[in-house]
Backbone as numpy.savetxt, mean C-alpha at the origin, in Angstrom:
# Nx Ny Nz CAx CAy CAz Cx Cy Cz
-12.30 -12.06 8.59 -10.97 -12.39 9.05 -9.92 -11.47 8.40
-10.07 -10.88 7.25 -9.18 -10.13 6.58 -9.18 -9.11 7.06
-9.98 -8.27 7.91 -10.05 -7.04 8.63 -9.52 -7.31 9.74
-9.44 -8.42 10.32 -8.53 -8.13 11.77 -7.14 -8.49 11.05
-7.01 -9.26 9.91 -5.24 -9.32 9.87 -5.28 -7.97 9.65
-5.94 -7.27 8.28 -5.59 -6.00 7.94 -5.16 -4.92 8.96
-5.88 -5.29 10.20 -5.60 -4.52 11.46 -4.59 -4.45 12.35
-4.01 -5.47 12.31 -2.86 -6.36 12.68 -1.60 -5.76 11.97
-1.57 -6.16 10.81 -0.63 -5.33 10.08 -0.55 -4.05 9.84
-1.55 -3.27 9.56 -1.77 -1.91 9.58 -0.70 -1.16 10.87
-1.28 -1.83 12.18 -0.25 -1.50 13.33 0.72 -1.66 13.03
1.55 -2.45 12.54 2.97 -2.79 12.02 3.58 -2.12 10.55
2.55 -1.59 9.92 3.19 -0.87 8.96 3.14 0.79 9.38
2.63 1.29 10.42 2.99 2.19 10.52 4.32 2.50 11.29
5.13 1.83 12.32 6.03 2.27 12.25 7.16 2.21 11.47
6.89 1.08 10.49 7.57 0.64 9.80 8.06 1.99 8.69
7.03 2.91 8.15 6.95 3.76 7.45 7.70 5.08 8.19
7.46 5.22 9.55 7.73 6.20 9.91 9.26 6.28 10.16
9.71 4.69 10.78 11.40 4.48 10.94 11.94 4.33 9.67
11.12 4.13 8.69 12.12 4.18 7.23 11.98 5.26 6.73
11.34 6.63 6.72 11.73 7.59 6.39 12.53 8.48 7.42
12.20 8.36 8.54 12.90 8.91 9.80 14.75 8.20 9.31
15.09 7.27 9.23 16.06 6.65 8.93 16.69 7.37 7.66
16.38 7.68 6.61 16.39 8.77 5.79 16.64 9.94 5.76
15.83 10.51 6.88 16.29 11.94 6.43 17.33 12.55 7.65
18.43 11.90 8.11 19.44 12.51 8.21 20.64 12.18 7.35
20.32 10.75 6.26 21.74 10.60 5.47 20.89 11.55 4.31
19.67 12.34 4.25 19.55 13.41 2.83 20.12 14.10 3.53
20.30 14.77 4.92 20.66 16.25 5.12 22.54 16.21 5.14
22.67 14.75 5.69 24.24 14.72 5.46 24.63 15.54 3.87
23.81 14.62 3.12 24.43 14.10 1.62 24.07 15.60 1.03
23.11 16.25 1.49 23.01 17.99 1.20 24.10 19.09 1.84
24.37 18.45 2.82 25.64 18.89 3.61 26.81 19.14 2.73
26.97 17.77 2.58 28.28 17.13 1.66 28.41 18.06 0.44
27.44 18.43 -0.05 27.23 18.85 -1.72 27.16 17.30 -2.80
26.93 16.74 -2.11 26.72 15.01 -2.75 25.32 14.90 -3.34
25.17 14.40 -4.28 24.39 13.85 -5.40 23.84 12.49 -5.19
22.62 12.10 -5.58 22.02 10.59 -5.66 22.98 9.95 -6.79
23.82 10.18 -7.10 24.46 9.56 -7.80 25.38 8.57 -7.45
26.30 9.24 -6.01 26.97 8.51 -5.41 26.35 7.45 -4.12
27.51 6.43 -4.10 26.67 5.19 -3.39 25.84 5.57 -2.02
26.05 6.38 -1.12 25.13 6.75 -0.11 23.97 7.43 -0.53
23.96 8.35 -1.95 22.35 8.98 -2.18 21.29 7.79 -2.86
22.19 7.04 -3.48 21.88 5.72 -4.02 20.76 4.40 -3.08
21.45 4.51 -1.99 21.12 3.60 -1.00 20.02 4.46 -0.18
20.43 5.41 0.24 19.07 6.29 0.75 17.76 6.32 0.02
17.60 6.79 -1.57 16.91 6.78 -2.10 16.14 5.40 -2.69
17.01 4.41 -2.30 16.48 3.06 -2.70 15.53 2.71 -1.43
15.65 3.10 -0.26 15.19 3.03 0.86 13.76 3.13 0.83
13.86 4.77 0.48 12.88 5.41 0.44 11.95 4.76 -0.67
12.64 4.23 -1.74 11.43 3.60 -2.77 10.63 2.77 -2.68
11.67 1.96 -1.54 10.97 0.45 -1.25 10.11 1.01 0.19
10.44 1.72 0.99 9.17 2.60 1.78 7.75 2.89 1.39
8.07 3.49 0.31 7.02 3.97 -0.86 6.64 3.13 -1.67
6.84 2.08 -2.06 6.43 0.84 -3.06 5.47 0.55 -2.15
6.12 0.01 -0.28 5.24 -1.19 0.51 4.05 0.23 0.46
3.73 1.35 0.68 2.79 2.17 0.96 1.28 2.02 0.08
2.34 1.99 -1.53 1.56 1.69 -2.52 0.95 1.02 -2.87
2.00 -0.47 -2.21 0.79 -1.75 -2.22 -0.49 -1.71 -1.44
0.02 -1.02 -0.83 -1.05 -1.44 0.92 -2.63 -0.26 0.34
-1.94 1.11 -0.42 -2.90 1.78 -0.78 -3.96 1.41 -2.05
-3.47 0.24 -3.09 -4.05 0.42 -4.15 -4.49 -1.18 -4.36
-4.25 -1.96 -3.88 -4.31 -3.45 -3.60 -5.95 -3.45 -3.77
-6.83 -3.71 -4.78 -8.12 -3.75 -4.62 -8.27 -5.71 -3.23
-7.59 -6.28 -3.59 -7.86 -7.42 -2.41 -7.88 -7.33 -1.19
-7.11 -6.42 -0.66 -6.42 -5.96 0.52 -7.95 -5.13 1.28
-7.70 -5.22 2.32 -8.81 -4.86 3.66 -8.56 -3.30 3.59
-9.32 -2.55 3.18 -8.78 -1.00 3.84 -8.74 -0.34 4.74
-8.32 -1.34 5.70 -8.01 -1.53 7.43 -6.46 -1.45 7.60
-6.12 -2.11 6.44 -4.19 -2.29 6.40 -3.85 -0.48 6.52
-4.26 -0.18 5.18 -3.29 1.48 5.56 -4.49 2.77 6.16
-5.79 2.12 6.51 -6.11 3.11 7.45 -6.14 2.99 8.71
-5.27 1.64 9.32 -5.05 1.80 10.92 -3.52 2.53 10.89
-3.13 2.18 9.76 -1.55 2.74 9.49 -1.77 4.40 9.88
-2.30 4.88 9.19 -2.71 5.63 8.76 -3.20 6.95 9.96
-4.04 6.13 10.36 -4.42 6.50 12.04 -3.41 6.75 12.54
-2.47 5.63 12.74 -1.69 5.82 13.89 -0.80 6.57 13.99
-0.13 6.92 11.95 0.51 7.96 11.89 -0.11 9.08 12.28
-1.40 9.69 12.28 -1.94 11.08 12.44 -1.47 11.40 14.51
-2.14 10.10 14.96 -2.10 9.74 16.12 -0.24 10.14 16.67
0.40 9.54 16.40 1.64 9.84 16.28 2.70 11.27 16.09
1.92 12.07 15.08 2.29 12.91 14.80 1.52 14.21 15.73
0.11 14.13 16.05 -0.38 14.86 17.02 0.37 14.65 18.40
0.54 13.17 19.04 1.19 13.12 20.39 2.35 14.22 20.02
3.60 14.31 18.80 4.65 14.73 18.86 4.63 16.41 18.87
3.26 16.72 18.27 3.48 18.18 18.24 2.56 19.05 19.79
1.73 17.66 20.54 1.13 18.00 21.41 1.69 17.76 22.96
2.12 16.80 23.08 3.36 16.03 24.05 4.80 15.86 23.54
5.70 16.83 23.42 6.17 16.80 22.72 7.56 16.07 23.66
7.64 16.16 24.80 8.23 15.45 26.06 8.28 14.15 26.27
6.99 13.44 25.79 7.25 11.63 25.59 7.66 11.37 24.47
8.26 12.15 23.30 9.67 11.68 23.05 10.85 11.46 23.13
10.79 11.92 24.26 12.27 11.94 24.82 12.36 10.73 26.10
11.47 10.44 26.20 11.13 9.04 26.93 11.33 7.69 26.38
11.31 8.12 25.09 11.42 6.74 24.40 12.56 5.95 24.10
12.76 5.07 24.61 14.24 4.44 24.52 15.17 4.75 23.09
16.06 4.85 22.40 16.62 5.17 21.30 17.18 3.97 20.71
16.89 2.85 20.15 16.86 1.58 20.01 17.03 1.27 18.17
16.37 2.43 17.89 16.08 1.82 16.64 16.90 3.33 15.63
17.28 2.57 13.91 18.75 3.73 13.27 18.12 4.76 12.83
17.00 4.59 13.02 16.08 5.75 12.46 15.05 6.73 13.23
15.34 6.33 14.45 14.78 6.99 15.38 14.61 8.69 16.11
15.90 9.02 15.47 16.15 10.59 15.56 15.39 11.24 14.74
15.52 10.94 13.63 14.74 11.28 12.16 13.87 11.43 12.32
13.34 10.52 12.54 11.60 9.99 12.87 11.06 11.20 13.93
11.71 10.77 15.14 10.56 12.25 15.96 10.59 13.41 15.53
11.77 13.92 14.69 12.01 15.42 14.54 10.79 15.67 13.12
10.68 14.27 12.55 9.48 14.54 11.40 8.46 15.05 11.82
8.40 13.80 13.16 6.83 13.47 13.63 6.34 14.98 14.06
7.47 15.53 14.41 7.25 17.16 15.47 6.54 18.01 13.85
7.28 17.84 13.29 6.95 18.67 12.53 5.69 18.53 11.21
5.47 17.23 11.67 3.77 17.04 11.10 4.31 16.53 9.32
5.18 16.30 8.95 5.65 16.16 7.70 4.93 14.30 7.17
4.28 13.64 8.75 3.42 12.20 8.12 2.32 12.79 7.86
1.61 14.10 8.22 0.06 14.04 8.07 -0.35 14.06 6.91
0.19 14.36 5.70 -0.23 14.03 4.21 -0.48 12.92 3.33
0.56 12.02 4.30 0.63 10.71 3.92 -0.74 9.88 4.57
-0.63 10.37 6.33 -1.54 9.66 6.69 -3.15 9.95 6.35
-2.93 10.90 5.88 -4.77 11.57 5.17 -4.36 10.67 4.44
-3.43 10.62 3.20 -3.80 9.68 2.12 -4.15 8.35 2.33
-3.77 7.87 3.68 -3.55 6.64 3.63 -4.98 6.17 4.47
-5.82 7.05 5.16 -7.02 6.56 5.60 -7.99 6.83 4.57
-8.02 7.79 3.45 -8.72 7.77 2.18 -9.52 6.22 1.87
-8.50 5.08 1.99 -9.55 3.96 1.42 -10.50 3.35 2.47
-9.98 4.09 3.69 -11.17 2.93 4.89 -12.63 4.13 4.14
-12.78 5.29 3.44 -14.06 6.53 3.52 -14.71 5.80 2.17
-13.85 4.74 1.38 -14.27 4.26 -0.26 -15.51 2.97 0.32
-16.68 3.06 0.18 -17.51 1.79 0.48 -17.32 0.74 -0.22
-16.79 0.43 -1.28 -16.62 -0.73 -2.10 -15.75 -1.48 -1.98
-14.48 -1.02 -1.11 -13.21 -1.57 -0.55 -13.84 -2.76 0.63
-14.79 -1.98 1.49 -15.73 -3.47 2.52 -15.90 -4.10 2.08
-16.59 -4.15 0.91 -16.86 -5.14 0.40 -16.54 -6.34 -0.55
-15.94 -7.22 -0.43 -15.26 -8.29 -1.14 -16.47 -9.39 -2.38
-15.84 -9.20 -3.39 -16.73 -9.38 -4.92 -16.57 -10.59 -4.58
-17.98 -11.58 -4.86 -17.89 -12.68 -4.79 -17.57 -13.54 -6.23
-17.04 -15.02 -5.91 -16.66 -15.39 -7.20 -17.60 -15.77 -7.91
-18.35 -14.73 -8.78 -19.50 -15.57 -8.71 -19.41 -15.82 -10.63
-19.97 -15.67 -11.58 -19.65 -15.31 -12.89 -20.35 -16.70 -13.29
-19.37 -17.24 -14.57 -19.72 -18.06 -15.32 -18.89 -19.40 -14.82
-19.59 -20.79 -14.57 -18.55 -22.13 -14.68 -17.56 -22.48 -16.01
-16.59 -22.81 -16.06 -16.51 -23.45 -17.11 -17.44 -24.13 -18.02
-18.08 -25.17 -17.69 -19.10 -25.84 -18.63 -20.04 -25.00 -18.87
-20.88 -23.60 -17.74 -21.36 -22.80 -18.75 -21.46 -21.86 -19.86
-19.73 -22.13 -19.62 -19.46 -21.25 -20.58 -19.28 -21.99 -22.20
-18.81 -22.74 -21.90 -18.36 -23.84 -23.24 -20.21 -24.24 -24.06
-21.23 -24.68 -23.30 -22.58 -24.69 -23.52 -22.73 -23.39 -24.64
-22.60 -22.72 -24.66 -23.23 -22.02 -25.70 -22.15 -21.29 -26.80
-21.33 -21.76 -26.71 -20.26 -21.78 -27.93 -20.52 -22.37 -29.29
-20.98 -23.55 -29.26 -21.13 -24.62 -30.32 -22.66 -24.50 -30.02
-23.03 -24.73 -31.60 -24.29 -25.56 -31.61 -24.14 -27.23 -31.91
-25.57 -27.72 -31.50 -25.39 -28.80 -31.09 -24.89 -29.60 -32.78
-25.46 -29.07 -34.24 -25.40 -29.75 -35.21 -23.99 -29.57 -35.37
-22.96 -28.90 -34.87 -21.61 -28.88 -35.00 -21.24 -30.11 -34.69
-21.44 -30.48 -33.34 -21.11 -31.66 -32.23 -21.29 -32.75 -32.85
-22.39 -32.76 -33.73 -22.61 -34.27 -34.53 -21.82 -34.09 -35.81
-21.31 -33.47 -36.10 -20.25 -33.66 -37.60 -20.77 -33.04 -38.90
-21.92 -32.23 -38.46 -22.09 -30.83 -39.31 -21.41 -30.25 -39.80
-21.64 -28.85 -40.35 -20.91 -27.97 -40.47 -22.00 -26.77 -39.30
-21.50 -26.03 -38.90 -22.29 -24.89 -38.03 -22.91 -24.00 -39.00
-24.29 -23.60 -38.45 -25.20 -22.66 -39.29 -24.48 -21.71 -40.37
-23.89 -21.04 -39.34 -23.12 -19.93 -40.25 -22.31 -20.51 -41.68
-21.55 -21.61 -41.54 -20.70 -22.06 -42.61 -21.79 -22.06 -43.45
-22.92 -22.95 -43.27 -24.28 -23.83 -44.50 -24.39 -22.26 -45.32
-24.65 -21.10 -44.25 -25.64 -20.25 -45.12 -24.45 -19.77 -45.96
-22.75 -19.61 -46.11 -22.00 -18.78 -46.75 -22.15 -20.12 -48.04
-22.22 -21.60 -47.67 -21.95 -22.41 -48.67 -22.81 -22.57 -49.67
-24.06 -21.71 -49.47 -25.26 -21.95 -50.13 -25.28 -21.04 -51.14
């Protein structure tokens, strides 16, 4: 079941990634324009953007719980995405303009600037140990407590070790 949510979401985090950096990089080229600095409140807010872009990426990439279906359908779809733009480069201009980051975004997509990300990001579906989910398996509580004490403790001894230092 964790591989079809992972799949599920995966679809949804890729555009998510692509409209939040697409959304981005025309207030960097403004703010390079400007001669403006991350210092002031628009490089501030751009770059916070971009972190929290890059944080959700990070989770999705390093999450040992997580399905490595989440960022390699992402992942896909960015490669997928970025080939339509440099191969069809005409059904972008088909696409309704709906969303604040949308300019950004195709002029990336054209220029192939996701495919680094998206190699990185199908990297964990190629890891075999990510399929596989560790079972809980280990020690119970009570087996663990069982061999802590010996039993002449339990009756109001002293434990082996103490007798032999007292002797």
């Amino acid at each position: 079941m964790r591989h079809v949510v992972g799949f599920f979401v995966g679809l949804l985090l890729a555009p998510v990634v692509v409209l939040g950096i697409g959304w981005a990089q025309p207030r960097l080229a403004a703010l390079n324009g400007a001669g403006g600095t991350f210092a002031d409140t628009a490089g501030a807010v751009t770059v916070a953007g971009l972190g929290a872009v890059a944080l959700v990426v990070a989770v999705t990439l390093v999450g040992p719980r997580l399905t490595p279906m989440l960022p390699g359908i992402a992942g896909l779809s960015l490669m997928a995405a970025s080939a339509v733009a440099v191969l069809r480069p005409g059904l972008a201009d088909r696409v309704p303009s709906w969303a604040p980051g949308q300019e950004g975004a195709v002029q990336l997509l054209g220029l192939g600037v996701y495919l680094p990300l998206a190699v990185l990001m199908v990297a964990p579906m190629l890891v075999p140990s990510r399929w596989v989910r560790e079972e809980q398996g280990g020690v119970s509580p009570d087996e663990y407590f069982d061999g802590l004490y010996d039993e002449d403790y339990e009756d109001g001894e002293a434990p082996r070790s103490r007798r032999r230092h007292e002797a």
